[in-house]
C-alpha positions as semicolon CSV with decimal commas, in nm:
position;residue;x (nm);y (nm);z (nm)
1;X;-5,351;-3,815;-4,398
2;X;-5,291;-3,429;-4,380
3;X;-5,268;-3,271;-4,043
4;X;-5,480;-2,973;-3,951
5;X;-5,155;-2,698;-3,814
6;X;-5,075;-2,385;-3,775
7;X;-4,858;-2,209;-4,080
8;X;-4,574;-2,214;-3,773
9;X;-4,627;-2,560;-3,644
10;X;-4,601;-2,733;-3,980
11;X;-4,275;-2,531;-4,105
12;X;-4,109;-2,597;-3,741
13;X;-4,221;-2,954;-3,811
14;X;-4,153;-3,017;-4,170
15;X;-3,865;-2,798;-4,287
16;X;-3,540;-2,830;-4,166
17;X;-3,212;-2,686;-4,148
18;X;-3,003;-2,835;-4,485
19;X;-3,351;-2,942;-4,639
20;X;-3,404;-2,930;-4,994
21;X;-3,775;-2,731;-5,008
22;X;-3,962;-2,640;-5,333
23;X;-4,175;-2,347;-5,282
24;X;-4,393;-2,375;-5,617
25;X;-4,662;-2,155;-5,785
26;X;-4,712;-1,963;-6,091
27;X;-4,794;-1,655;-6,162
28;X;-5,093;-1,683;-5,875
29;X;-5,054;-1,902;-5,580
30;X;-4,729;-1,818;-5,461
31;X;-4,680;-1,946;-5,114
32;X;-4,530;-1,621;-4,947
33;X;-4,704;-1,675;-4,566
34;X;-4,460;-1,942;-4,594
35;X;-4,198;-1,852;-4,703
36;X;-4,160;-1,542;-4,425
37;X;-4,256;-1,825;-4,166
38;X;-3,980;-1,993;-4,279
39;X;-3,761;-1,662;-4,262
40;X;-3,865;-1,593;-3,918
41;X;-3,781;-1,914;-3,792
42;X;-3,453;-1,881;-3,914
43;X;-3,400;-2,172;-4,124
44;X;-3,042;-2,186;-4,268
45;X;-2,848;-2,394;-4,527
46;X;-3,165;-2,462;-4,721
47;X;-3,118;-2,564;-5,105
48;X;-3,422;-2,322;-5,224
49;X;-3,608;-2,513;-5,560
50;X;-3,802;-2,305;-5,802
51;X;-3,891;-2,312;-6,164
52;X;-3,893;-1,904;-6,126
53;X;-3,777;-1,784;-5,824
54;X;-3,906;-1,407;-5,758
55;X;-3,980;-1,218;-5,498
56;X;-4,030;-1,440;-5,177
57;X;-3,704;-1,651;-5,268
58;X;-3,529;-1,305;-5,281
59;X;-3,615;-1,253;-4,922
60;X;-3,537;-1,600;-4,801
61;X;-3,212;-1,556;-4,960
62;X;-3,129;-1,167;-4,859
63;X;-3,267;-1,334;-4,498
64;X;-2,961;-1,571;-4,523
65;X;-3,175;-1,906;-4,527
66;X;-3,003;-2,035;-4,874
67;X;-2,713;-2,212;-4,953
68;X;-2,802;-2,297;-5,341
69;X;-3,085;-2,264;-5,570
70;X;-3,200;-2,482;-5,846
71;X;-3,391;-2,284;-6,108
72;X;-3,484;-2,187;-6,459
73;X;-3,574;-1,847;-6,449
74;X;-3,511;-1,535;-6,169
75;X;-3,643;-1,195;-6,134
76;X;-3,892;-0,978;-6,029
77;X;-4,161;-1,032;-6,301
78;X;-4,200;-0,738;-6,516
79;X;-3,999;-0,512;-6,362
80;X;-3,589;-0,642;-6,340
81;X;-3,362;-0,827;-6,177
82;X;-3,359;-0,966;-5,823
83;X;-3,095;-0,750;-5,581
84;X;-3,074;-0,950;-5,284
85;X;-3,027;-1,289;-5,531
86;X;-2,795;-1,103;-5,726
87;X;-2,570;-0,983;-5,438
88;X;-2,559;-1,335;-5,299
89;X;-2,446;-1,504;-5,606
90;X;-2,162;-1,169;-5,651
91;X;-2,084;-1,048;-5,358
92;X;-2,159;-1,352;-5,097
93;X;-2,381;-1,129;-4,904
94;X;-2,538;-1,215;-4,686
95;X;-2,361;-1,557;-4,754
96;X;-2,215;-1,697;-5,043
97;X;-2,520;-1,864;-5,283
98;X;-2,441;-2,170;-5,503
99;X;-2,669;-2,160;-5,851
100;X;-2,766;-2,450;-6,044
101;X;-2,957;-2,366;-6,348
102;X;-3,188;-2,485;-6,630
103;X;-3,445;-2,435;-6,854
104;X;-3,799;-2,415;-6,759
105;X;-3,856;-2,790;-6,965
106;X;-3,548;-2,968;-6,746
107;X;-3,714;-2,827;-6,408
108;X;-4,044;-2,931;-6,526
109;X;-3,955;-3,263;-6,654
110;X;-3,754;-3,334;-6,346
111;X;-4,053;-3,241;-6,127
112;X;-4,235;-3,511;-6,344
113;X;-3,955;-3,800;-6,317
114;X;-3,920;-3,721;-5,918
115;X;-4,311;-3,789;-5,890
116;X;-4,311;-4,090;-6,112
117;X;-4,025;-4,218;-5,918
118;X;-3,759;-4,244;-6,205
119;X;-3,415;-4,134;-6,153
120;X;-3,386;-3,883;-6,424
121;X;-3,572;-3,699;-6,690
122;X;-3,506;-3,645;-7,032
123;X;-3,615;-3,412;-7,293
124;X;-3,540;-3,238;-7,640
125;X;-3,365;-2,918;-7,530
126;X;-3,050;-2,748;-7,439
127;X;-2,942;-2,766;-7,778
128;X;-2,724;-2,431;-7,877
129;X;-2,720;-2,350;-7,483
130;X;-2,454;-2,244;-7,296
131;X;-2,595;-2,425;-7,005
132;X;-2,496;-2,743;-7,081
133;X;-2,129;-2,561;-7,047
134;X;-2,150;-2,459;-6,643
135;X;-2,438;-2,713;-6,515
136;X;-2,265;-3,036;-6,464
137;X;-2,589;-3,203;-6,433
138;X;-2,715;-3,188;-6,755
139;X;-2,604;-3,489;-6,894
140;X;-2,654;-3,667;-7,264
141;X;-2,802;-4,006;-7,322
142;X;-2,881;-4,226;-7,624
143;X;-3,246;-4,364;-7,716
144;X;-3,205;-4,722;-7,778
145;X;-3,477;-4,723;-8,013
146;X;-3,373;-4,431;-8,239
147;X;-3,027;-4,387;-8,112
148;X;-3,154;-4,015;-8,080
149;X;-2,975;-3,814;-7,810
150;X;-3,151;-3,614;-7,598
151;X;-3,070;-3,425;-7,261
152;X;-3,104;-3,565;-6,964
153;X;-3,127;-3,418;-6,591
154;X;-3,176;-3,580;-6,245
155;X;-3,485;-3,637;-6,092
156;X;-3,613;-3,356;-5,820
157;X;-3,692;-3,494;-5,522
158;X;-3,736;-3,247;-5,237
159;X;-3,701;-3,312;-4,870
160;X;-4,037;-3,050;-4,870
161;X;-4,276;-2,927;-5,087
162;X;-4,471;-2,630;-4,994
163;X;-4,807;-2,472;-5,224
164;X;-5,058;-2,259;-5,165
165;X;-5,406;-2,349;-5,279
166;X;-5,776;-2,213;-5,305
167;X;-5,964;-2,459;-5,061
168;X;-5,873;-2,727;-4,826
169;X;-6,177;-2,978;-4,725
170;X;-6,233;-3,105;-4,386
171;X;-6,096;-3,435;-4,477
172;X;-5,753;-3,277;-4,565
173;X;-5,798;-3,272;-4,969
174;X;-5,690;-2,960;-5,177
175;X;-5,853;-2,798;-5,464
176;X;-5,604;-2,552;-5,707
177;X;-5,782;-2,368;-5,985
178;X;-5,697;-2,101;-6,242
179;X;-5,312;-2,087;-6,392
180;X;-5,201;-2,415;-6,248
181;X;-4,777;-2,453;-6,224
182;X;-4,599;-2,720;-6,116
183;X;-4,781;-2,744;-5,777
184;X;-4,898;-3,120;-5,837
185;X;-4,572;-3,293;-5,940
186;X;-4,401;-3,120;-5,673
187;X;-4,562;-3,238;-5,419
188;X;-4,613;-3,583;-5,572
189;X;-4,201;-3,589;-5,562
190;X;-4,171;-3,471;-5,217
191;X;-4,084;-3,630;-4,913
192;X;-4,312;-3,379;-4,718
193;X;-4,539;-3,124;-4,843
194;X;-4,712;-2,783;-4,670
195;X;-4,988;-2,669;-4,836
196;X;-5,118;-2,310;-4,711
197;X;-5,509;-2,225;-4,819
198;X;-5,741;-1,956;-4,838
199;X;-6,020;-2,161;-4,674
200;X;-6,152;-2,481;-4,519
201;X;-6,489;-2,602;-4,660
202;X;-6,710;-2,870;-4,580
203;X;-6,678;-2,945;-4,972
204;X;-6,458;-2,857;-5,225
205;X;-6,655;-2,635;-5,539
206;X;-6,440;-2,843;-5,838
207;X;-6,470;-2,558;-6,094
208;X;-6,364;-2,643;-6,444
209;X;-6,021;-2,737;-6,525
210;X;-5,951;-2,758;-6,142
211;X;-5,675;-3,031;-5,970
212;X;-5,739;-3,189;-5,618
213;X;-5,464;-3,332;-5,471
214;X;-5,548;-3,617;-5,234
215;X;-5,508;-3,575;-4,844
216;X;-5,269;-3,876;-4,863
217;X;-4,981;-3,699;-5,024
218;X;-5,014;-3,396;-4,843
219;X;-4,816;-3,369;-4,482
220;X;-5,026;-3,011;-4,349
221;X;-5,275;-2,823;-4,455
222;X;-5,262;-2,489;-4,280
223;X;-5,532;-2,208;-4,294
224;X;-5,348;-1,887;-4,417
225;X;-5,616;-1,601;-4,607
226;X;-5,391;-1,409;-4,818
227;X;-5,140;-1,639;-4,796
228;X;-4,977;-1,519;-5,165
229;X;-4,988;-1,194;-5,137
230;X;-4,839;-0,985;-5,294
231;X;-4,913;-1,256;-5,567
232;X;-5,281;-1,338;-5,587
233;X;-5,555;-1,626;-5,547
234;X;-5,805;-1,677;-5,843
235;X;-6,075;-1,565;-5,762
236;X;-5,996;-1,416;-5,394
237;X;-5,749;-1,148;-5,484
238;X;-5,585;-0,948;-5,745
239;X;-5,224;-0,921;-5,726
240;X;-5,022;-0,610;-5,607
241;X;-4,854;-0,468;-5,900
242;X;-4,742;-0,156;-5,705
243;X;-4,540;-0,375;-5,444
244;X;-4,354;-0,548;-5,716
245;X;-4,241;-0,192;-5,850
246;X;-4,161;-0,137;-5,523
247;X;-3,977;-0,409;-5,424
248;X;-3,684;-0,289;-5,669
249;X;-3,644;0,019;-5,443
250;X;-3,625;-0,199;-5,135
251;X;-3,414;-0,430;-5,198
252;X;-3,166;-0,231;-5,399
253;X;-2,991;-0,164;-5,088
254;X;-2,867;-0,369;-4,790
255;X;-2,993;-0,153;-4,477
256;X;-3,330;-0,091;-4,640
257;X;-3,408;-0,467;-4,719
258;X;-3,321;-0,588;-4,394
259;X;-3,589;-0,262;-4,227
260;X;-3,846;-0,399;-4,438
261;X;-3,814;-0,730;-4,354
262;X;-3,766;-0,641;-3,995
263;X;-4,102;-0,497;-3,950
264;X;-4,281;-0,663;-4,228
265;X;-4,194;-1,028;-4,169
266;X;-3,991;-1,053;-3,887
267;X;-4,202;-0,897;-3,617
268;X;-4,516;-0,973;-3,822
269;X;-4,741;-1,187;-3,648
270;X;-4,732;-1,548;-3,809
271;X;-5,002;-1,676;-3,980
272;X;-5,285;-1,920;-3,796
């Protein structure tokens, strides 16, 4: 059943140091109270998962907390590339960064095998990609039906899983609606999983085309309003399209990254 904590008591409980943790949303929903707790309690030697890594995993790793990152896709959506990522995996600043990389089917897929408990998932891709070139991972195997081949990659299977949602009930249950990700299967392949929440409610509204996922697979629910901004929350909040412009000018340089996230994260009070 999912404990009722504080954003700060469930990532000092849940994540730690060496973990493998999934931060998952798309396009809305992005868990970013989370991600700066997590990057004020100085987690380190973290193994970051993402099917597109943006801004929040750009501060996690300019704050040092990475080691590696598994992904398909990085950048700051419609606007460029990712500085602090991209000075990691160059120049080793702040520490050296270790990339693993696939395509948005393989990371998908492998979210699916990890919560159906299979050891690997395999799909129709990768074919004319270079990837298959510097990710040992991606492997080949045979259909013994058709003798087709087809790509295969390991199962993800996360020490922590951590999603932000629309609504928590009192009993512990989540409810995700508009542009649902990944958010599901990752937690369903997790050991642990956070979820943060714009609200508790006696009873959750089930719009159309909504998931719930069940208190029993769910480690912490934590209240935290605004918990994706910059992002946004369907129906709560429109996303900040000025602060992504503006993130290229702060994080195109060393000194000014590390200000921002000084006084905007750092000494930020943490979420209750």
């Amino acid at each position: 059943m999912a404990e009722r904590l504080t954003l700060a008591q469930a990532v000092a409980r849940h994540v730690h140091d060496g973990d493998t943790v999934a931060l998952e949303g798309f396009t809305h929903l992005i868990p970013f109270a989370a991600g700066h707790e997590i990057a004020r309690q100085g987690k380190r030697d973290l193994t970051l998962v993402r099917m597109t890594p943006d801004l929040i995993y750009d501060q996690l790793i300019g704050m040092g907390c990475a080691r590696k990152l598994v992904f398909s896709w990085g950048g700051n959506p419609g606007v460029g590339s990712l500085h602090r990522f991209r000075d990691a995996v160059e120049n080793g600043w702040p520490c050296p960064l270790e990339i693993e990389e696939h395509s948005h089917a393989a990371m998908a897929a492998a979210y699916a095998a990890g919560a159906s408990n299979l050891p690997f998932a395999m799909l129709r891709g990768y074919i004319g990609s270079d990837l298959v070139k510097h990710n040992p991972h991606i492997k080949e195997v045979v259909c013994p039906f058709t003798a087709e081949r087809l790509a295969a990659v390991p199962a993800l299977r996360p020490d922590v899983a951590i999603v932000h949602a629309q609504q928590a009930n009192l009993a512990g249950d989540v409810l995700i609606h508009g542009i649902v990700g990944i958010q599901k299967e990752a937690i369903l392949c997790a050991k642990r999983a956070i979820v943060t929440v714009e609200e508790i409610v006696d009873e959750l509204s089930h719009p159309p085309h909504s998931v719930v996922i069940p208190n029993w697979v769910i480690s912490a629910v934590c209240h935290a309003p605004g918990g994706a901004k910059p992002s946004y929350a369907h129906g709560y909040y429109q996303r900040d399209n000025a602060f992504y412009i503006e993130w290229d000018k702060i994080s195109r340089d060393r000194d000014r990254f590390l200000a921002w996230m000084d006084a905007n994260v750092m000494k930020a009070e943490a979420r209750v």
